[in-house]
C-alpha positions in Angstrom: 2.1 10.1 -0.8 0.4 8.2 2.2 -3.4 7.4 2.2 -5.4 6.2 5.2 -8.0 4.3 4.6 -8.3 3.3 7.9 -8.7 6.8 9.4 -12.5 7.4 10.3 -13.4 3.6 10.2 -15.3 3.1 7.7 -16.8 0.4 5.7 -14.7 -1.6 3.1 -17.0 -0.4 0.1 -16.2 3.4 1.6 -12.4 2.9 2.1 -12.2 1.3 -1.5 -14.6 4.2 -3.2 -11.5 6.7 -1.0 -9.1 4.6 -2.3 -10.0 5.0 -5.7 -10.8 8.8 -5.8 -7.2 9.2 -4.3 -5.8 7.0 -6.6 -7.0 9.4 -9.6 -5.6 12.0 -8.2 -2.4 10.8 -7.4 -2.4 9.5 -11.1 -2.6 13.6 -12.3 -0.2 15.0 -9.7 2.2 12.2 -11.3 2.9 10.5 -7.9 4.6 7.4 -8.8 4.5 5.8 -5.1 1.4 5.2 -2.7 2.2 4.7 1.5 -1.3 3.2 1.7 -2.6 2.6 5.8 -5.0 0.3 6.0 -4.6 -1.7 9.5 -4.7 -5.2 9.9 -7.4 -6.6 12.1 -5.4 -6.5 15.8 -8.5 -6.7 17.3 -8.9 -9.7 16.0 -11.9 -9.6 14.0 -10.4 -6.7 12.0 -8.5 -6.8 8.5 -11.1 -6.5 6.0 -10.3 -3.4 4.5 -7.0 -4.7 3.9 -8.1 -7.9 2.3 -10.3 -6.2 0.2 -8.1 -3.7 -1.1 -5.0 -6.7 -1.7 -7.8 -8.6 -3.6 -8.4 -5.3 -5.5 -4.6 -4.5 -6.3 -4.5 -8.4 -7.6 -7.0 -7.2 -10.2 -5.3 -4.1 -11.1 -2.2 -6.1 -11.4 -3.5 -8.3 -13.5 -5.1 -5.4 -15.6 -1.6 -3.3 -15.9 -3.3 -0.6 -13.8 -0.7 -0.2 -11.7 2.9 -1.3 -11.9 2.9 -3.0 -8.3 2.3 -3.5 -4.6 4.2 -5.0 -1.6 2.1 -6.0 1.6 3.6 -4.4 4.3 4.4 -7.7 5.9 6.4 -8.4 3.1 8.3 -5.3 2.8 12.2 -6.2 4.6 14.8 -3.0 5.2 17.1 -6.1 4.0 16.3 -5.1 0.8 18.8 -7.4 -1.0 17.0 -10.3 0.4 14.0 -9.3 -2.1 14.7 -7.6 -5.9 10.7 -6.1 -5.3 11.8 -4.4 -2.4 15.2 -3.1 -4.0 13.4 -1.8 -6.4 11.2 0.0 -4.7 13.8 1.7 -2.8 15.7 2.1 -5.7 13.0 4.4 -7.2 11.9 6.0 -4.2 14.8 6.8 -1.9 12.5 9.1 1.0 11.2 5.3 1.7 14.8 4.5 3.8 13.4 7.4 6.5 10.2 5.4 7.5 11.8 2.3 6.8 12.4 1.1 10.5 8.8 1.8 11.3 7.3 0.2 7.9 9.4 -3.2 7.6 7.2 -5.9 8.3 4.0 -3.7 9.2 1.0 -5.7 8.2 -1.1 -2.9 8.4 0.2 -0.9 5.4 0.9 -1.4 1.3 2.8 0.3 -1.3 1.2 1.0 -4.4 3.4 2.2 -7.4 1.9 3.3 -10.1 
């Protein structure tokens, strides 16, 4: 599944309210993986959607509401280099088609739930 929170610019409170709606419905179609678009500031003032939803996944971590996230940034088609990013594409194959376009994109996150 891929959300864009970015889509429309809105506000961080609105693209975290979107993010949280989709989430619930993600959790009753039984989607185990989230492609989640959130930019990264190019303009250079940008990125606060995307800090604010990292800050977000922290706490949901941290409150076993969801299994994981990688940062875009941090996501490597080397896979082997990092066991989170194995994993990943372990469990969810269909990520080695985007995976040229989604290795080190700091303006997306994956969300497993």
């Amino acid at each position: 599944m891929i959300l864009n929170l970015e889509a429309g610019k809105p506000f961080v409170k609105e693209a975290l309210e979107k993010f949280e709606n989709e989430l619930k419905m993600a959790r009753a179609k039984k989607v185990g993986l989230i492609k989640i678009i959130h930019g990264y500031g190019s303009s250079g003032t940008g990125g606060k959607i995307k800090e604010a939803l990292h800050i977000h996944l922290i706490s949901m971590l941290n409150n076993n509401t969801i299994k994981g996230f990688i940062a875009g940034e941090h996501y490597s088609k080397l896979t082997k280099a990092s066991s989170s990013n194995q994993k990943l594409v372990d469990c969810y194959p269909e990520l080695m088609e985007t995976q040229h376009s989604d290795c080190y994109n700091p303006g997306i996150s994956f969300v497993e739930l």
